[in-house]
N, C-alpha and C positions, 0 to 999 in steps of 0.2 A: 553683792557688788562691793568690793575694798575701796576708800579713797584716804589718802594720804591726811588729807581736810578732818577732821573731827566732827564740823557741822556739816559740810557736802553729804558724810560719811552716813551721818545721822538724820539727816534729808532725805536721799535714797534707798537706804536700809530699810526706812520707816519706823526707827525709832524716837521720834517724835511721841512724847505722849500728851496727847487734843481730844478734847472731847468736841465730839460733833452733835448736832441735833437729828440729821440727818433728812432733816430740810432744802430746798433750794435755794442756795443764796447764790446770789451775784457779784461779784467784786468786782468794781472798776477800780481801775489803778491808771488817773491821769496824771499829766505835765502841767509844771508850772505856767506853761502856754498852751498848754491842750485849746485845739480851735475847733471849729465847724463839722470837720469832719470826724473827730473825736465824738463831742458831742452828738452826732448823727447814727454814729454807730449805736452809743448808747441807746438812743432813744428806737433804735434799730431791733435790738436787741430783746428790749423791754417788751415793746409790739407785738414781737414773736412767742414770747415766753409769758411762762407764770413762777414766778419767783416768791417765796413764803419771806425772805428776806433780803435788800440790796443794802451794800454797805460800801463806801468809797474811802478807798484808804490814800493819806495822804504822808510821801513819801520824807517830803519836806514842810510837816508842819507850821516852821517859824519861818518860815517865808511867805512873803504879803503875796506875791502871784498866785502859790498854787491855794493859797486862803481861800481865793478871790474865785480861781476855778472850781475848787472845792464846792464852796457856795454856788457857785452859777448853778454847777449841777443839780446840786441837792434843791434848791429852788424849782428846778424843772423835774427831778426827780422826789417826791413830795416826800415819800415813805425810807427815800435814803438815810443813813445814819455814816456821820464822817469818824472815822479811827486814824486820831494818829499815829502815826507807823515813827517809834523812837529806837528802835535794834531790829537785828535779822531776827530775833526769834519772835518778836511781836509779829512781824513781816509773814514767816513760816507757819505761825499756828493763825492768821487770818485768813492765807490763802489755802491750808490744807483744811479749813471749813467748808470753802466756797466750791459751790459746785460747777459755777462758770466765770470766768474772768476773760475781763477785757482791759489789759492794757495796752500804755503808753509809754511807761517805763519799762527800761531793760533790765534791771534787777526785778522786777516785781513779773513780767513772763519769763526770766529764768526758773526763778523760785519755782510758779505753774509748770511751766514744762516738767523741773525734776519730781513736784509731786504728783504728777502724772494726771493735771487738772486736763479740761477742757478751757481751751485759752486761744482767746484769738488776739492777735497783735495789730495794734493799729502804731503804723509808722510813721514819721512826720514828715521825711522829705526820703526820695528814691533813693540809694546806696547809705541813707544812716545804718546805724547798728541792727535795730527792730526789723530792719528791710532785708536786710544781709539775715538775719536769723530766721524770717519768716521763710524768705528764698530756700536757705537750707532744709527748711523742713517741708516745702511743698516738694524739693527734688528728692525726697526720701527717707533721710538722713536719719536716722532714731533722736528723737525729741529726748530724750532722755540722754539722750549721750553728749549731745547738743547744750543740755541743761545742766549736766554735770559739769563736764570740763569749762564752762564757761565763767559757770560760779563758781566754782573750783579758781579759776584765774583772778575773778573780781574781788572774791573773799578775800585772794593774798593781797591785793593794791589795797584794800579797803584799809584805811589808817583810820578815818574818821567814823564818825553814825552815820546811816541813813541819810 
């Protein structure tokens, strides 16, 4: 698949080079507000599975909220370990590790979706973004096509980091 993007390009081609362990890891990827029901899935998640490694990446490091989320979790989630997320390719080689991701953030189940993760989207309020993208992907729509042109789109607004 061609994209215009260089990084889209090299996202979906799979020319990323990552070394993996080939282990289970978990990524969660919450909000500087991630609430109850976030958390819940987490803990959801966990329940269900056996994970060799979880790792919660945090999209907005220097920000005192998602600190604060950060820690909540890793608090309830003992063996978690937080990664600051400071560029897309820190971003792209943590979740092309992880074997399942649960975000909160829309750049961070983009990324999933185009690396063709297992990723479920948890959204914060009905018609935000994550809601609209989930919607599209239960009605059919290729995840990956979804993931491309989307990030494809964000990449070009993206002036700033992460």
């Amino acid at each position: 698949m061609r994209s215009t993007d260089p990084i889209v390009g090299s996202v979906v081609s799979g020319e990323w080079k990552v070394v993996s362990d080939g282990g289970k890891r978990f990524v969660i990827i919450p909000r500087q507000n991630s609430g109850e029901n976030f958390f819940s899935r987490v803990r959801d998640v966990i329940r269900k599975n056996s994970f060799d490694e979880i790792v919660i990446l945090s999209l907005q490091p220097d920000h005192r909220g998602e600190k604060r989320v950060c820690e909540q979790l890793q608090e309830e989630v003992k063996d978690a370990i937080i990664v600051p997320i400071h560029s897309l390719e820190m971003l792209v080689c943590e979740i092309y590790r992880a074997s399942c991701v649960l975000s909160q953030r829309y750049h961070g189940a983009l990324t999933a979706l185009a690396l063709k993760k297992n990723v479920e989207i948890v959204h914060q309020t009905e018609g935000d973004k994550l809601a609209s993208l989930r919607e599209s992907l239960s009605n059919g729509v290729s995840a990956l096509r979804i993931g491309e042109e989307t990030l494809r789109s964000a990449l070009m607004r993206m002036a700033s980091p992460l």
